[in-house]
C-alpha positions in Angstrom: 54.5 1.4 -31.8 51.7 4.0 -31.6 48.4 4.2 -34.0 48.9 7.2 -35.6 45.9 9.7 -37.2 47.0 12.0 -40.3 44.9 15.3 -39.8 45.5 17.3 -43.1 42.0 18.4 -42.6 42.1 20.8 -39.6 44.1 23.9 -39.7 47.1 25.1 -37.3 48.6 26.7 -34.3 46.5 29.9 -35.0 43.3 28.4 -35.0 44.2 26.9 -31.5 45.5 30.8 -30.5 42.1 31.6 -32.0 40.2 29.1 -30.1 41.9 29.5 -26.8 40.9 33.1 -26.6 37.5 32.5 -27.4 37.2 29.8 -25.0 38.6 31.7 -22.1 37.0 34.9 -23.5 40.4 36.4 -23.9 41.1 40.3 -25.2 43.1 39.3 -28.6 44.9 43.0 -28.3 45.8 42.6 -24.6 46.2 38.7 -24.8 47.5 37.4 -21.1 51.0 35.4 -22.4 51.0 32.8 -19.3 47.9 31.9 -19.7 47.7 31.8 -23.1 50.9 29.7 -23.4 50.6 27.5 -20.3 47.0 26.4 -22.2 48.5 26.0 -25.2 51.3 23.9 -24.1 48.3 21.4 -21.8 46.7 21.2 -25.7 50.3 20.6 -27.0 51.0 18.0 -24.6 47.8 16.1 -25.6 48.1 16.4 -29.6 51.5 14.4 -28.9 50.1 11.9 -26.6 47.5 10.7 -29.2 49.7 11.0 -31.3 48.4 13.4 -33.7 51.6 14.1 -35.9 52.1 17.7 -34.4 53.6 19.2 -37.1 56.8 21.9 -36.6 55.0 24.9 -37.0 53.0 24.0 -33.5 56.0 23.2 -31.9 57.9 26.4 -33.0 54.8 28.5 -32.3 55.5 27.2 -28.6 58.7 28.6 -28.6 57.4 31.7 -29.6 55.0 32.0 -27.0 57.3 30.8 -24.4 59.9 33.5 -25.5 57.3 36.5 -25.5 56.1 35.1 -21.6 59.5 35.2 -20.9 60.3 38.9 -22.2 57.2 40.0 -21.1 58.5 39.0 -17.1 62.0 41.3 -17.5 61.5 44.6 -15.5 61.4 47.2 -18.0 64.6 49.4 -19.5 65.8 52.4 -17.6 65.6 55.4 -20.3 68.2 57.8 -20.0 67.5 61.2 -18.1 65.7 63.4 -19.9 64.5 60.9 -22.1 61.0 59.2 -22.4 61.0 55.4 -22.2 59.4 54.1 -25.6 59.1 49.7 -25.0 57.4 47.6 -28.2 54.7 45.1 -26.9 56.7 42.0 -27.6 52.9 40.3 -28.4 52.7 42.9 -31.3 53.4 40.6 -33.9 51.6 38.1 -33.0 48.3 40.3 -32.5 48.9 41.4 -35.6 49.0 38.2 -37.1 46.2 36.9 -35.2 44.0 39.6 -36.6 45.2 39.4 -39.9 44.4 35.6 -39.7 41.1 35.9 -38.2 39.8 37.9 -40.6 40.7 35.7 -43.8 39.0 32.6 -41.5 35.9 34.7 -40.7 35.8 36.0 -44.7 36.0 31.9 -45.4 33.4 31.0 -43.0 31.0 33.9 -44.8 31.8 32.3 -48.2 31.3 29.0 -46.8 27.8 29.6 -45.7 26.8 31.7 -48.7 27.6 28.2 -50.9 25.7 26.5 -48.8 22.9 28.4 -48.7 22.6 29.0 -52.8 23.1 24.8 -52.5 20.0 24.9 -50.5 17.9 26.3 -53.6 16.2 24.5 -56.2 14.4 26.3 -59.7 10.6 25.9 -59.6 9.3 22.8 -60.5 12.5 21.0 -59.6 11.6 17.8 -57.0 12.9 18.9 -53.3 15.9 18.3 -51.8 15.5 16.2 -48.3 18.1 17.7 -45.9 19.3 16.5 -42.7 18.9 19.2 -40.2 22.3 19.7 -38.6 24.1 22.5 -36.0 24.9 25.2 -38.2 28.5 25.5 -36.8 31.0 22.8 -37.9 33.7 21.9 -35.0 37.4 22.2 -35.1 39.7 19.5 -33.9 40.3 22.0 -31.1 36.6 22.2 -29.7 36.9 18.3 -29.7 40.1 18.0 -27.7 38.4 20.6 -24.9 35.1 18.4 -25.0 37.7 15.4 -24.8 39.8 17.1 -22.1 36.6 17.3 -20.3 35.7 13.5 -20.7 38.8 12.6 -19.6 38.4 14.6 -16.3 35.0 13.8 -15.9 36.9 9.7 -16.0 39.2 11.0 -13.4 41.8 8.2 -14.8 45.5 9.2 -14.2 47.9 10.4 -16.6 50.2 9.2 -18.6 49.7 6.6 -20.6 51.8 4.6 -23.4 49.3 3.2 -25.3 51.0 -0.1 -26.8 49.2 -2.3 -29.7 47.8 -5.1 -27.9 45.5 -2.7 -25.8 44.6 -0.2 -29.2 42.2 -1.2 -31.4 41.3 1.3 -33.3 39.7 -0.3 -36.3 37.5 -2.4 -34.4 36.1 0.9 -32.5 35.7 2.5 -36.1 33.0 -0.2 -37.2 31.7 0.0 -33.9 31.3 4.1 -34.0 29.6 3.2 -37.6 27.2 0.9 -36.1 26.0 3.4 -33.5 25.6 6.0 -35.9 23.8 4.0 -37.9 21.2 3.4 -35.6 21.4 6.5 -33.3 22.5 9.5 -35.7 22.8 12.1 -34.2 25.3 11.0 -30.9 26.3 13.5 -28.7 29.9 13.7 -28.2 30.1 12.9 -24.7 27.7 9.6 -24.8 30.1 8.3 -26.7 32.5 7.3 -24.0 29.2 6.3 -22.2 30.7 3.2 -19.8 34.1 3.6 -20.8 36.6 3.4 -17.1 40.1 2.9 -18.4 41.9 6.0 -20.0 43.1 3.5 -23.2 39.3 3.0 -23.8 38.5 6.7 -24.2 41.5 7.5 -26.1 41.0 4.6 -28.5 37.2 6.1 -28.8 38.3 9.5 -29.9 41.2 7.9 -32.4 38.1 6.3 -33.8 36.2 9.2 -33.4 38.6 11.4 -35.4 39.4 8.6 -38.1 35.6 9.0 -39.1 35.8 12.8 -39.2 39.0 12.6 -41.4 37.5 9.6 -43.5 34.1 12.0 -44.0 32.2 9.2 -43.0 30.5 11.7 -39.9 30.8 15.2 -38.7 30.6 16.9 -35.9 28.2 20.3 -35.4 27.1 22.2 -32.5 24.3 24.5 -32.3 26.3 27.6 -30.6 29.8 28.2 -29.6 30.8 26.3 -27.1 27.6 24.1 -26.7 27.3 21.1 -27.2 28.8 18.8 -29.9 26.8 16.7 -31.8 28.1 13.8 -34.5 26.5 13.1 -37.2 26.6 9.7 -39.9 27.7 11.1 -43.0 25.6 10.5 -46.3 28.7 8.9 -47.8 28.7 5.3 -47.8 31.2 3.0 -46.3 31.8 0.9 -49.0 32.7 3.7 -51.1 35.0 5.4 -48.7 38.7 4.4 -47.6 38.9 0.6 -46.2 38.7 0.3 -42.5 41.7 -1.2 -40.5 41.7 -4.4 -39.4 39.8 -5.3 -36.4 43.3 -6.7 -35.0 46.3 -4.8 -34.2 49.5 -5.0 -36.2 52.3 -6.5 -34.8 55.3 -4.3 -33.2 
């Protein structure tokens, strides 16, 4: 029995296609299939080790990507004599949804900050609004699984592990996270695994971590893409929010 985190809140496999070619500064029109899929299987593999509830569509999106890498390696058709060879990109269709999804996403984003901005105002003679200053850019679940990816290296712990319920606590690293926020606010991402050794420590941490981003009760922001992330206590209260697990894990 595994602790399981719903993420309704973050989006799908196009986001990670999205994030993977920004993070490896990628052409999206000439988009390099074995990298592209051999990356997005290592992130694939790790979503099902924390046991993220991958949902189909991420799964079938691998098979998609495995089966344009694997038409993209056959020689190329012989056209008959006298006639000029004329070969479809097999990645055609997924550029073109790529694009077409990118620029709903970046049209979002732009609405997104508009509301926040006209938020910001007040009419004259209004009392101010105190704001905490935050990174303007809000991270993905995929930005935190590269940051984690790189914690877990950084541990050099091997790989991998069943995490049963005697060793997870997840509930009691929740308060814990709460605590530290509480005090500290802002955290960066990495300190948070700050004298953790075993890999079931670190993994427990970024259940925890991702619990509170689901719950509302922090968020994560970074000042640029690809900098560093920073988490934040939410204004929200605990008492008001879901109930915490139990310190102690269920039984099997």
């Amino acid at each position: 029995m595994t602790y399981q985190v719903k993420l309704e809140m973050f989006e799908g496999p196009l986001d990670l296609l999205l994030h993977l070619i920004r993070e490896h500064q990628l052409d999206i029109l000439d988009i390099p299939m074995a990298t592209i899929t051999d990356e997005y299987l290592r992130y694939l593999s790790l979503m099902q080790e924390l046991d993220l509830g991958v949902a189909g569509e991420f799964l079938l999106m691998a098979a998609t990507l495995i089966h344009i890498k694997s038409k993209m390696l056959l020689p190329p058709e012989e056209a008959a004599e006298g006639e000029e060879a004329e070969e479809e990109d097999p990645r055609a269709e997924l550029v073109d949804r790529l694009l077409e999804y990118k620029k709903f996403k970046e049209a979002a984003q732009t609405l997104g900050v508009l509301e926040t901005e006209q938020g910001m105002l007040h009419r004259r003679g209004a009392p101010a609004i105190e704001l905490t200053v935050e990174g303007p850019l809000s991270v993905s679940l995929f930005e935190l699984m590269r940051a984690f990816r790189d914690v877990l290296r950084r541990a050099d712990v091997p790989t991998p592990l069943e995490i049963t319920p005697e060793e997870l606590n997840v509930g009691q690293r929740i308060v814990h996270l709460l605590d530290r926020l509480a005090a500290e606010s802002p955290l960066e991402f990495t300190s948070l695994f700050a004298g953790s050794t075993r890999r079931v420590e670190i993994i427990v941490t970024f259940l925890a971590l991702l619990e509170l981003l689901r719950r509302r009760l922090a968020t994560a922001r970074q000042a640029e893409p690809m900098g560093p992330i920073m988490i934040y206590r939410s204004v929200e209260r605990v008492e008001e929010s879901e109930p915490v697990a139990p310190a102690h894990p269920a039984s099997p």
